[in-house]
C-alpha positions in Angstrom: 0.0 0.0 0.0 1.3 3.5 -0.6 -1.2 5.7 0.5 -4.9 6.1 0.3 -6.9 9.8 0.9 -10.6 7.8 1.2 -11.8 4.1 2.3 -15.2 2.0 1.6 -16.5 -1.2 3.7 -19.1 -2.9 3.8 -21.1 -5.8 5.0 -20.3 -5.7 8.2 -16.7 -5.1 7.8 -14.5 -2.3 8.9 -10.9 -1.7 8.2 -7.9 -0.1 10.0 -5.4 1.9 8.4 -1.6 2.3 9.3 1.1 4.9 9.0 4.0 2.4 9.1 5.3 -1.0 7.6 3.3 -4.4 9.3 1.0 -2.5 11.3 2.9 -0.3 13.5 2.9 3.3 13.9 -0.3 5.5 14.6 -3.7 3.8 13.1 -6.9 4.7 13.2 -10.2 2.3 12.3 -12.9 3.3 9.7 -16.2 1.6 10.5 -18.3 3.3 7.5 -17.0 4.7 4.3 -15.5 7.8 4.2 -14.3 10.1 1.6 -11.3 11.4 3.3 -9.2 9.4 6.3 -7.8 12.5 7.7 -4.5 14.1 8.1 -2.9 12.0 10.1 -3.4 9.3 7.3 -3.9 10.9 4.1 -2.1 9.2 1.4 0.5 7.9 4.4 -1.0 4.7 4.6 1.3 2.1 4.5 -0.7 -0.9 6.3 -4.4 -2.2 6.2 -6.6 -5.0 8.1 -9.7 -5.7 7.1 -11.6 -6.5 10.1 
């Protein structure tokens, strides 16, 4: 992953997003789509779970 600026789940689902390599670093969880993950996390991503 190198980044994302929005996120969309579904079914149930919810995702968590990391700053850092294999989950470490600040995150922050997303339990509805949105159309902007913030600025902590705007294109910074660098991890996901899909939860």
């Amino acid at each position: 992953m190198t980044g994302a600026s929005g996120c969309r789940s579904g079914n149930g689902c919810w995702l968590e997003l990391w700053d850092a390599p294999n989950t470490s670093g600040f995150h922050q969880e997303y339990r509805q789509s949105t159309s902007y993950v913030g600025d902590a996390l705007n294109d910074r991503a660098s991890s996901i779970a899909l939860l």
